[in-house]
N, C-alpha and C positions, 0 to 999 in steps of 0.2 A: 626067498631072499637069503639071501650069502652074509654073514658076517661079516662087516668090515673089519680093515687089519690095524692100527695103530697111526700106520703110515697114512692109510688112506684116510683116514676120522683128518688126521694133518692136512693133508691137500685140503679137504674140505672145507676148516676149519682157515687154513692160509689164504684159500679163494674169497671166502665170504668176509672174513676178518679184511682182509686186503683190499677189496671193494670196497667198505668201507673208509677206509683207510686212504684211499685214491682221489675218492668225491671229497672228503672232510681235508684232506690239503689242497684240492683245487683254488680252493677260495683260503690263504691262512686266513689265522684269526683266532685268539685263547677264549673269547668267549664264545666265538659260534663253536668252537672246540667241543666246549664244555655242552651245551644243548644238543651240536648234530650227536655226540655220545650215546648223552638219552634216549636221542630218537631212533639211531639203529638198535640200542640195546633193546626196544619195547618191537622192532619189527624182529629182530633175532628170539625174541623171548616167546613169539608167537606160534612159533613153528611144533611141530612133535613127530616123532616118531626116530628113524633112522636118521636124517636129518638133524635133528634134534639132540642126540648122541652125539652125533658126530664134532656140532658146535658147543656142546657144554663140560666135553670129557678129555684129558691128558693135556697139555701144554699148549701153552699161546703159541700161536707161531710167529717165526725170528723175520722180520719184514726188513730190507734196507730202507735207510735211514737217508742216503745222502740226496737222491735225485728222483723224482718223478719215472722218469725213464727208467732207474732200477729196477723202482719199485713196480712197475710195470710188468715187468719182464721177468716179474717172479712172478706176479699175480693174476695175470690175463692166464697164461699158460695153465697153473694151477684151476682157475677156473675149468680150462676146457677138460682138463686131467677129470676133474670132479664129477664133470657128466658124463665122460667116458667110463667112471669106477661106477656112478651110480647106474646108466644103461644096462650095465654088464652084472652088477649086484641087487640093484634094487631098482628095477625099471619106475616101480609105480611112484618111487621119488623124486625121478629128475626133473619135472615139473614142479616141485614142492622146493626144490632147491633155489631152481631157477628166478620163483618166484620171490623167496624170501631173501637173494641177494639183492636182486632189482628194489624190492620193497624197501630193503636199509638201504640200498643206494640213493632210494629217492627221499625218504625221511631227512638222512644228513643233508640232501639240498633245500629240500624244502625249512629246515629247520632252523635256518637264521636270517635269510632273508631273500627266500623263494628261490629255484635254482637260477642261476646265475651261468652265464656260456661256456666257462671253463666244465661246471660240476658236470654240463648239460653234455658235453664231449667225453667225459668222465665215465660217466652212466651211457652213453651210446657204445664206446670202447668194450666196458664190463658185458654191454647187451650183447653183443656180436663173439665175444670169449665164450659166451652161456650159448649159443645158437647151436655149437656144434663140437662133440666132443675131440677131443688132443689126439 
């Protein structure tokens, strides 16, 4: 296994972070906010190894704010980036990755009241970003 660079912990870190982030505005709402929160923070907090590095170490990443579709279009791609850095570095995690964005994806839907068809588009989008590396 290859050390990640900084940049790359980032990608990682934008992907996962960002999937979250995707599913929990599907639906607004300040109190499903506040619970889908919880619920990715305990599938993120699950994880170890490089992985695990990768989401708990150097700076939150800077997500657009104004539109869905922005925010898309940073964060799909970053996904695919991510399986591409890990294939190439850490093969044995891209599964470990894969699984614990899906995982917080589907916690914030499940988390205030059962996925719901936007989150459920949400989480299909994030799934097919994860299928195949950038």
């Amino acid at each position: 296994m290859e050390r990640l660079t900084a940049d790359e912990r980032l990608t990682l870190k934008t992907g996962a972070f960002g999937a979250v982030f995707l599913v929990s505005n599907a639906v607004p709402g300040v109190l499903a906010m506040v619970r889908e929160s919880f619920a990715a923070s305990g599938a993120l907090a699950e994880v170890g190894g490089v992985v695990k590095e990768a989401l708990t170490t150097g700076p939150l990443p800077q997500l657009p704010r104004d539109s869905a579709l922005e925010v898309e279009s940073v964060v799909l791609p970053a996904l695919g980036r991510s399986v591409a850095i890990l294939s190439a570095k850490s093969s044995g995690d891209v599964e470990t990755y894969r699984s614990v964005v899906l995982a917080a994806a589907e916690r914030v839907a499940q988390a205030h009241r059962g996925i719901e068809p936007a989150e459920a588009a949400a989480i299909e989008k994030i799934r097919r970003a994860l299928a195949e590396p950038a």
